[in-house]
N, C-alpha and C positions, 0 to 999 in steps of 0.2 A: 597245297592241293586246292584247286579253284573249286567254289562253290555247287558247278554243276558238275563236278566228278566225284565230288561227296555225295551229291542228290543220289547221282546214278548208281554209284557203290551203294547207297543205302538200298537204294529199289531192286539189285541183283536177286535177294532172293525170289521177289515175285517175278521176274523177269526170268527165271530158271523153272518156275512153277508153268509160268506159262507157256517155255518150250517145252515141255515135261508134255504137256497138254497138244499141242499143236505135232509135236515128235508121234505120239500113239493115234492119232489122225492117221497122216502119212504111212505109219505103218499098218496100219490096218486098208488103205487102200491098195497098199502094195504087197500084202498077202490076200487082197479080195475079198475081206471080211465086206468092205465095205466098196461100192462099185459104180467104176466112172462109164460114163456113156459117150459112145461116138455116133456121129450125123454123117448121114448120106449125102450132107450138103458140105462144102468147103466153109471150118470154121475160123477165124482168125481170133486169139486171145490178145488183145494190148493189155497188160499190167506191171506191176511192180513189187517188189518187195518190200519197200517202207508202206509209210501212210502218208498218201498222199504230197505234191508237191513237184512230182518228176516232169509233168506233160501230158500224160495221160490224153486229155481230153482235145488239146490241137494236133496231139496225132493222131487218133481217131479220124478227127475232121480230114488232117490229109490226106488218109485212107479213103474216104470217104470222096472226097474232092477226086484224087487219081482216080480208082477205082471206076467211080462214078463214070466216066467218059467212057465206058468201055462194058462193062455191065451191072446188071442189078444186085446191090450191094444195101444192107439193113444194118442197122445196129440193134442189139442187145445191151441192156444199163440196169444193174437194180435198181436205180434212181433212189440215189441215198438221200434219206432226207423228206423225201413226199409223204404225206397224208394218205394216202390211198394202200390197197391193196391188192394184190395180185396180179395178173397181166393185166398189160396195160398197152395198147397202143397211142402214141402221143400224137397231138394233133399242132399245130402251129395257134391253136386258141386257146390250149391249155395255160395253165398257172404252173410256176416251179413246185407250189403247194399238191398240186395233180399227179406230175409227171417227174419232179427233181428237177434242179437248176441244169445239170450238164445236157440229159436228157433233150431239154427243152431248148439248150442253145442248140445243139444240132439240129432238131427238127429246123428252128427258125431259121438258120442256115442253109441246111439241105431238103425243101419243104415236098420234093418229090421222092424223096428216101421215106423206107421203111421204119422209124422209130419205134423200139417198146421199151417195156419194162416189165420187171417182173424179178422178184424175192431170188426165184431157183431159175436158174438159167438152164438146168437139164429139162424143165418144164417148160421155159419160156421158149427155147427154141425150136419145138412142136407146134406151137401156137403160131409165133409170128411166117413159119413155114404154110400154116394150112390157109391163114390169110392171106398172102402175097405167095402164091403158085410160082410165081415164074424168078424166083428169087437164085441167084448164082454165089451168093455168100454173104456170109452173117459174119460182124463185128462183134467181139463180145469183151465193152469197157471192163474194165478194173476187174478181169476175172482169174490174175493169177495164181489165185488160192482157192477157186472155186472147183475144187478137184472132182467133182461131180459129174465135170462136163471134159474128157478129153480133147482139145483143139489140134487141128490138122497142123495148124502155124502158132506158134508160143512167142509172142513178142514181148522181150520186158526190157524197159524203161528203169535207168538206173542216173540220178541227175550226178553231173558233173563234179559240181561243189560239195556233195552231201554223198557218196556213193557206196552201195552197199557193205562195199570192204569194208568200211572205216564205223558202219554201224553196230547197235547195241538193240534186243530183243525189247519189244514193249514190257514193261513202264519205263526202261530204263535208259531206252532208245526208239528207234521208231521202222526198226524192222519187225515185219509180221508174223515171221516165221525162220528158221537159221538160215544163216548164209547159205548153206549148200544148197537152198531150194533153187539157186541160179541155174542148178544144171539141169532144170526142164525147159530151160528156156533154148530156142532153135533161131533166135535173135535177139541179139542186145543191143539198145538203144543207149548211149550217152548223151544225156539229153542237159538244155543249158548251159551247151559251151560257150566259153570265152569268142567273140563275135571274132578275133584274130587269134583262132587257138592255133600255136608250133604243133611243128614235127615233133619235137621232142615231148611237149604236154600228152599229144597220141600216144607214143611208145610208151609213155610212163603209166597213163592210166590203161591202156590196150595189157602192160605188165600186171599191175595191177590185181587186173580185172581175169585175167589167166585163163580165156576161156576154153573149155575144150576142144575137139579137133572138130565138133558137128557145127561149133556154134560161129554165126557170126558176129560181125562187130560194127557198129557204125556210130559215127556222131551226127546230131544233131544241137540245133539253136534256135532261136524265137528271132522272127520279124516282124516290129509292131507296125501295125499301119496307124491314118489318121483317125485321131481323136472326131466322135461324134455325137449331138448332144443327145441325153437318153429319150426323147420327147420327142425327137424331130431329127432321127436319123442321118436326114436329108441336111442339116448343118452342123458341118465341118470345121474345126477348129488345127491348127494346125499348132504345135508347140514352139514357144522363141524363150530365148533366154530373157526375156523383160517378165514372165509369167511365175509368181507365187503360186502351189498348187497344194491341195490338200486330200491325200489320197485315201479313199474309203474302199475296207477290205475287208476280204473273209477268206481269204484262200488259206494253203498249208504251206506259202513259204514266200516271202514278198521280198527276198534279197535280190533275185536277178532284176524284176520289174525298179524296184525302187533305184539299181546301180544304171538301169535305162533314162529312166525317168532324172535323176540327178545331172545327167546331160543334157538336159533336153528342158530346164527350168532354172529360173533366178535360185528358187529354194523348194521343196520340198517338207508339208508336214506328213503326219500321218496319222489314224485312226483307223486300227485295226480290229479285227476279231476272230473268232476262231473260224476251220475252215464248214463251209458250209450253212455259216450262221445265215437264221433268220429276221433280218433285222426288226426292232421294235420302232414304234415312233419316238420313245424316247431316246433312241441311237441316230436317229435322223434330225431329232430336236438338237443334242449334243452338236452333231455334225452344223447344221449350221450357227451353233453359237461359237461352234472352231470356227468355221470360216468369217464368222463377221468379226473374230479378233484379230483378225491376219491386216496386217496394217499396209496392205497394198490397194492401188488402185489397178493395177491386173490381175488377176486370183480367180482360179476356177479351182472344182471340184472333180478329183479323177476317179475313174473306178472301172472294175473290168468286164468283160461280158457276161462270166460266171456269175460274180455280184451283180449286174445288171436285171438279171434273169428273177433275182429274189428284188429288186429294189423296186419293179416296175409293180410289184402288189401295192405300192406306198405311190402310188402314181398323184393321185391328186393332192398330196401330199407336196408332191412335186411343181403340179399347177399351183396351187394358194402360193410357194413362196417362189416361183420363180427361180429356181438357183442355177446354178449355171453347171449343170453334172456331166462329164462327159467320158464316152465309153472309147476305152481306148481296145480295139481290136488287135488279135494276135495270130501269127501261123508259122509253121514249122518251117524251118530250110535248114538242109543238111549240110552240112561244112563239107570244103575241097568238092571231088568226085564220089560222095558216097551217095547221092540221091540216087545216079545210077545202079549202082550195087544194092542198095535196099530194095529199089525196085525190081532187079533182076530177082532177087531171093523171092519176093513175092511171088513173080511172075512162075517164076521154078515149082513151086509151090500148087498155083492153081493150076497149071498146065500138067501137072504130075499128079493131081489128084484123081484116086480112084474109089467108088462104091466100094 
């Protein structure tokens, strides 16, 4: 028996204590002890059942991005992570410390969108409605355990490699809640496919995955574009295999980026941490005494836009040494003909929406 199947056996019982706990939730929502709210406005939930890792947040953006061309579209984010309290409307001047790292990439992305945040999303989405009037629908990130807030469209995001089937209830795993919570969901995202995923990898996990007769199914995959430096946007670094790189991280799961990134580099280090970290200077001191060991004379420092979001507080940090950091951006694209079809389900969606 390998060592993290002993961990996890050990951890079952609190892992049982804590669907014990999460199980009397649900059912008090669904005998109405306790009670979800629905909006007059078209709401779309993106989330998941583990913690963190699936996509989440670049599909948002492509919602965000589609959407966008066609009408007025806001996100909703608790903004995990931020200093601050209660709604919040995000601005493009804000800090990650403000607003939350994910929060604030969108904004800087989509700087004529709606961005909030806010603890209660039953709350929050009152507010950012009274502010922006002419709003045709609200995004609401990583809400699909926020049972509080009934969503018109349930989208959840389940990654590829890592997929709810196969997981185990926190501490002992990294699902949120039991598997069965998939059947609220009114779209499933397989997210982080294999860039040349088979017909038959489909069928297996579409088996799998066994979804009901409401539900859809789609895959997706990550497209990274070019690397650019955190300091000056504006140059561009493109990757060759003559390039040592040293990758600085905070997310909740760095296997796809790094099996990218391993193509695209002589060699690959890393320094990681957990997701959402805030980094200190003495993690940034660390980082470049990694990279001054690295025995190359090509060698840059990679990192992502999430991380990006929290590094840029260490800015002049960044000016004194000079280093050479650069933000590798990222966006969704859907494998075969499913971009079509997710977006017909959308469309279906808000065209069928009634008060």
């Amino acid at each position: 028996m390998s060592e993290d199947i002993v961990i996890r056996v050990l951890l079952l019982p609190f892992s049982l204590l804590y669907g014990i706990g999460i199980g009397l939730r649900d059912l008090l929502y669904r005998v109405g002890v306790l009670r979800s709210v629905r909006f007059d406005i078209p709401v779309i939930s993106v989330g998941n059942l583990s913690v963190g890792g699936a996509g989440k947040s670049p599909h948002i953006e492509y919602l965000l991005g589609w959407l966008g061309q066609y009408i007025d579209v806001a996100v909703l984010s608790r903004g995990y992570g931020r200093k601050t309290m209660g709604y919040r409307a995000v601005s493009t001047i804000d800090t990650a410390e403000q607003a939350g790292d994910e929060p604030l990439q969108f904004k800087r992305k989509f700087p004529d969108a709606a961005i909030s945040v806010s603890e209660s999303r039953a709350l929050g989405v009152p507010e950012l409605v009274k502010y922006n009037p002419g709003l045709q629908c609200v995004l609401l990130d990583d809400a699909f355990q926020h049972l509080a807030v009934t969503p018109g469209l349930n989208i959840m995001l389940t990654e590829y490699s890592r997929p709810f089937t196969r997981d185990w209830l926190l501490p002992s795993g990294r699902l949120r809640e039991w598997r069965y919570g998939y059947r609220r969901a009114d779209v499933i995202v397989v997210s982080k496919c294999p860039p040349e995923m088979t017909n038959r990898q489909r069928r297996e996990m579409l088996a799998e995955i066994d979804p009901y007769s409401h539900q859809k199914v789609f895959f997706s995959r990550y497209e990274y574009g070019q690397p650019y430096h955190i300091l000056h946007p504006e140059d561009k670094r493109p990757f060759d295999l003559q390039t040592d790189m040293l990758l600085l991280s905070a997310i909740a799961n760095t296997d796809y980026l790094l099996a990218y990134l391993g193509e695209q580099a002589k060699s690959v280090q890393t320094l990681e941490f957990v997701d959402h970290h805030y980094f200190k200077e003495e993690d940034l001191i660390e980082m470049k005494r990694r990279f001054e060991r690295m025995d190359s004379k090509n060698k840059i420092i990679v990192t992502t836009e999430k991380d990006a979001a929290r590094l840029e507080l260490h800015r002049d940090f960044f000016l004194e040494h000079r280093l050479p950091v650069y933000v590798l951006p990222v966006q969704v694209a859907f494998c075969d003909d499913d971009e079509a079809g997710f977006q017909e389900a959308v469309k279906s969606f808000m065209l069928g929406f009634k008060v």
